[in-house]
N, C-alpha and C positions, 0 to 999 in steps of 0.2 A: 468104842474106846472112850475112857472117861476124860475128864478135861486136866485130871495130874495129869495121866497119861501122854495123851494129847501134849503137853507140855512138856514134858521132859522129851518127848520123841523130835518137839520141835526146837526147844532149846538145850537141849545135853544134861539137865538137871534139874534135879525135882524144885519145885515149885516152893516157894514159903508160905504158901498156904491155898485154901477155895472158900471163896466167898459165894453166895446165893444175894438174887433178890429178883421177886415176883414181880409180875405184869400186873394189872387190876381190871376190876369194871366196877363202873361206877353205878351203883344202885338210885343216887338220884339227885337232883343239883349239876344240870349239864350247862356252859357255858357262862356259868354263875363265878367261876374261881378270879378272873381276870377283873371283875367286876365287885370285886373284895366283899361275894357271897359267902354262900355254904356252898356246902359238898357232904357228898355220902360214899364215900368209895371202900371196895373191901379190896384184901390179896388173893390173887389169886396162886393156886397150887405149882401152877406154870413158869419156870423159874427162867432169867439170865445163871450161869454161872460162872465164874472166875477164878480162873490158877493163875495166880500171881506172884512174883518176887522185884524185888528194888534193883534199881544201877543205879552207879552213882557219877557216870558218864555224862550225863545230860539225852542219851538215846532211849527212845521209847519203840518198845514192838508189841505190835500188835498183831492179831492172828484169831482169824474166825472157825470153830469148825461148822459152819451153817452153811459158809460161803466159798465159794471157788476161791484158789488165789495165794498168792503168796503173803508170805510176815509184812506188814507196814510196820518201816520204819521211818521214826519221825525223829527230830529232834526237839528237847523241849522247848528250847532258847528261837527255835524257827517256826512255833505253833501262832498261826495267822488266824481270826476269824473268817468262816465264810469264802473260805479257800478250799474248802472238801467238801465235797459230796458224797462220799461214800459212808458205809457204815463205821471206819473209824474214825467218821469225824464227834462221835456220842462220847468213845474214849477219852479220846483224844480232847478235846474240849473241858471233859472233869479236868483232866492236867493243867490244862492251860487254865480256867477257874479256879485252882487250887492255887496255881502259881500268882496271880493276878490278885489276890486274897492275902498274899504276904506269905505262903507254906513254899516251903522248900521242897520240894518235890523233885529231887534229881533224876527220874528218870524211873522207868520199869518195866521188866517181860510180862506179859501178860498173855491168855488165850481162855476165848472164849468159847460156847456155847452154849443157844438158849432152847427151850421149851415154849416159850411164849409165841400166839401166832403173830406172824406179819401182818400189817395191814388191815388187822382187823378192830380197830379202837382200842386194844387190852394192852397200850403203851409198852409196849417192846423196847421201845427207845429209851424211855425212862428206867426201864429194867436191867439196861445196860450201862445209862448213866452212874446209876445208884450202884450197883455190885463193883463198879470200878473206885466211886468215891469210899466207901466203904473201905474197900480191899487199904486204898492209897493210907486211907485214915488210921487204918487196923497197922499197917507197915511202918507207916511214917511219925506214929505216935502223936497224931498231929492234936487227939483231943476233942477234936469236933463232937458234937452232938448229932442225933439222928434229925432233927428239924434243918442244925444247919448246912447235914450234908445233902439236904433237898435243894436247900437254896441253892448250895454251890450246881450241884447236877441242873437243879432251871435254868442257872445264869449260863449251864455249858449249851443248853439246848437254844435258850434266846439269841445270848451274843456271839456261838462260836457257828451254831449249826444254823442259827437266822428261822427259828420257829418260835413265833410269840404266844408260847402255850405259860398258862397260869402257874401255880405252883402244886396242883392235885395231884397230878400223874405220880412226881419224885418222892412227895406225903406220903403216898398211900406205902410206894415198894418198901420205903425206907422205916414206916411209923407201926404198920396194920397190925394185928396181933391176930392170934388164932381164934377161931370162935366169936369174932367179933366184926360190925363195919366200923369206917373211923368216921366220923364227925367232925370236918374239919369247918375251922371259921378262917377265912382266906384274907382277911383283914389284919388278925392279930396273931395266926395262926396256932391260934390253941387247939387243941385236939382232945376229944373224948372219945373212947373205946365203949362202943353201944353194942352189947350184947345181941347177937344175932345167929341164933344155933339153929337151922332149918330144919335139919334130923328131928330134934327133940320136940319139934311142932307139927311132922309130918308132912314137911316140905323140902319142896326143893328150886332154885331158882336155876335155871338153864340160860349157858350162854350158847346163840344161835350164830356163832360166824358165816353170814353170807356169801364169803369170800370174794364178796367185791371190795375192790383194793381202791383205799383212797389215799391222798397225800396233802397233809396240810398243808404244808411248804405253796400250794400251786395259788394262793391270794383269797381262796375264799372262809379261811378262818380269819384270816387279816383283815377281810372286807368288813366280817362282822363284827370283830373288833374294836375298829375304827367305828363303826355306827352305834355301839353303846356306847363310845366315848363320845361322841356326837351328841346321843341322846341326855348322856350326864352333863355335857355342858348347856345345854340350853336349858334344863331343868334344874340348872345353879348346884349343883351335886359334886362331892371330887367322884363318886362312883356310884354305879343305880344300886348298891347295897342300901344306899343312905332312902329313896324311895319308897315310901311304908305302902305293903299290901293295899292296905288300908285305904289310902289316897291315891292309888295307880290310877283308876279313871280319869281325875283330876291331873293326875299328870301327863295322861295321854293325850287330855284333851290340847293339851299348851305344844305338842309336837306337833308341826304341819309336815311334814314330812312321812309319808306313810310306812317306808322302808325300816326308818329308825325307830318308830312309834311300833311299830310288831317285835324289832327287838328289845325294845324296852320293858313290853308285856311280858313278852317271857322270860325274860330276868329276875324278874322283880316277881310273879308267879309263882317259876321253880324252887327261886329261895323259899318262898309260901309252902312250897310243897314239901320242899327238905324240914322245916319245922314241923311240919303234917306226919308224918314220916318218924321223925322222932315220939313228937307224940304216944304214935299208934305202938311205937316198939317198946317205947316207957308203959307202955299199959299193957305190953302182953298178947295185941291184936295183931300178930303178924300177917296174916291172912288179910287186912283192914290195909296193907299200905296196895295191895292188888290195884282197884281201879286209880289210886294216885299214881301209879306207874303209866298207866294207859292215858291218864289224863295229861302226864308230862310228853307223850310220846305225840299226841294233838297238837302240844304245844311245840315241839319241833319239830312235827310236820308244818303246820300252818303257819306260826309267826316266824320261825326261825330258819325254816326250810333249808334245812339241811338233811332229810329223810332222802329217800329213792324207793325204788318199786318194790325191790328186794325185800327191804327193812319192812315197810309197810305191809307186803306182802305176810311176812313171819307174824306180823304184830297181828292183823285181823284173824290171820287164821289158828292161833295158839291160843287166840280167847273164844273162838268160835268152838272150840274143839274142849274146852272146858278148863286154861288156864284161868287163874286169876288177876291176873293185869302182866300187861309186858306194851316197854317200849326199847326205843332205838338207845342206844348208850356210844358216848365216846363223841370222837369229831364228827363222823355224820357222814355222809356220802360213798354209803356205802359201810364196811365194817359189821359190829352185830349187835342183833338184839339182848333185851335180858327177857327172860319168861319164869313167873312166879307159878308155881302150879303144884296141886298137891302129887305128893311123892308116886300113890297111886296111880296116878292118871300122865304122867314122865313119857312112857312109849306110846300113849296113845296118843297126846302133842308133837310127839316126836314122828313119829310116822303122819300125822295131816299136815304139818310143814314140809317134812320132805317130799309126800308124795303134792300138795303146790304147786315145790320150785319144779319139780317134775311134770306137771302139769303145763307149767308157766312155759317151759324149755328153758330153765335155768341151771347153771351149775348147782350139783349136790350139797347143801348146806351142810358145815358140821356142827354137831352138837354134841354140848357136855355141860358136867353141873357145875355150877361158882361153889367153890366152897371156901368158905371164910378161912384165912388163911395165913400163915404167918409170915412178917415181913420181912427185911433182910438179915441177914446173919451168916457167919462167921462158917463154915461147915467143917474143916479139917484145917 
């Protein structure tokens, strides 16, 4: 059943409309966003989507078809931060950031379901956040633009839902366009659309979900967090964006601190790598950002350590087997890899990773291709 459906089975009447918006993976610039780096992230095909219509009650309902359960209902005028745990606290929180922003938002049916996996770094959350703000934006004539309905969706995921994630995830569902990764500057949030057609280069970049499930919420993205702001304050910085490649030893040197000093390195690195990265795409070398992926995957194994067996696992043996660079993408502990690999050679990657985890006695990894993708919108 589709999600009008869906909708009108659960509310007595069709829908005022279906909004879409993609999960992502981010091709490169990992924990660089909060850090007012770069970022590389494309959309992916895997959608949130949303049957939505207005009340003008102040009652909000919500409704999953992923999830066991009945309509959550809320009311707007009683939305608390950091009062829910559940999954309609993603909703539910756009509301409340919408309302808290000055927009009228009296209220809305809504019902959901996604395509996007759980738990596996390809932000589900923010695919949820976005196709709601969007929806509310598109109903309420509210005007907003697609950058600032990123903000609103971070500020529901920071201050409603208590996860202090950057602003990439909500860019990418909200900004990506087809055929393209986005470019984002996490500083000024400009964004450029960098051609990235894998077909037409005889490639393909594979996402390898490990289906190990992690949860940032549990302190250790926060941990690290706190240690590049750490890092930024003793090295006189407002953020390690402001750190030139260039002078990173020298600023490592001035860290005593060894924990903070590994994350400063690959900060300040990956951003290195996100220009690397551009480069090789402005020149037509797709094939050339391969071992830069591998080298960022080093980098968050060792300084960043936030990798696991799993991740690692996929990453040596997809280049052993003849990809051309892959690392771990997303929050880390667990979630999935990316793998750059010529189109040709897809099943034969494909089959020495899974027979691995098979090997390993691991759960069966899925795998599928990223394909550059388009961002949110509007469907019926």
């Amino acid at each position: 059943m589709g999600v009008r459906e869906g909708f009108e089975e659960l509310y007595g009447a069709a829908p005022e409309g279906v909004w879409a918006a993609p999960g992502r993976v981010n091709l490169i610039g990992e924990y660089t966003d909060f850090n007012e780096g770069f970022v590389m992230p494309l959309a992916l095909p895997h959608t949130a989507v949303a049957a939505v219509s207005r009340r003008d009650d102040g009652v909000l309902r919500l409704h999953s078809a992923d999830i066991e359960g009945p309509v959550v209902e809320l009311h707007v005028d009683g939305l608390e931060p950091l009062t829910n745990t559940s999954w309609a606290a993603y909703p539910a929180g756009v509301v409340w950031a919408l309302r808290a922003a000055g927009h009228a938002v009296a209220g809305a049916d809504v019902h959901l379901a996604s395509t996007v996996p759980t738990g596996a770094g390809l932000s589900s959350s923010a695919a949820l956040e976005v196709v709601t703000a969007l929806a509310l934006n598109d109903l309420y004539e509210l005007g907003l633009t697609r950058p600032e309905l990123a903000r609103i969706a971070q500020r529901a995921e920071n201050d409603f839902v208590g996860v202090p994630c950057g602003i990439m995830d909500q860019t990418a569902s909200a900004c990506c366009t087809d055929g393209h990764a986005l470019h984002l500057d996490c500083r000024d949030l400009t964004i450029r659309q960098v051609p990235f057609d894998l077909a037409a280069q005889g490639l393909s970049l594979l996402v390898v979900d490990t289906r190990v499930k992690h949860a940032l919420g549990d302190g250790a993205y926060a941990e690290r967090r706190e240690g590049c702001e750490e890092g930024a304050r003793v090295l006189g910085v407002s953020h390690l964006r402001d750190v030139a490649y260039e002078g990173l030893d020298a600023a490592l040197a001035r860290l005593s601190d060894e924990r903070v000093r590994r994350y400063v390195r690959h900060v300040v690195s990956d951003d290195h790598r996100v220009e690397r990265v551009i480069g090789l795409l402005d020149a037509g070398d797709v094939r050339g950002i391969g071992p830069v992926l591998t080298e960022g995957h080093a980098s968050l194994r060792d300084d960043l350590r936030i990798s696991c067996e799993e991740l690692d696992l996929v990453v040596a043996t997809a280049n052993s087997a003849g990809a051309l660079g892959s690392r771990m993408t997303g929050g880390g502990f667990g979630g999935s890899a990316i793998v750059l690999v010529e189109a040709a050679d897809v099943d034969t990657v494909t089959k020495a990773v899974s027979e691995a985890f098979a090997a390993a006695g691991y759960t069966a990894p899925r795998v599928f291709p990223a394909v550059p993708s388009e961002g949110a919108r509007r469907v019926s």
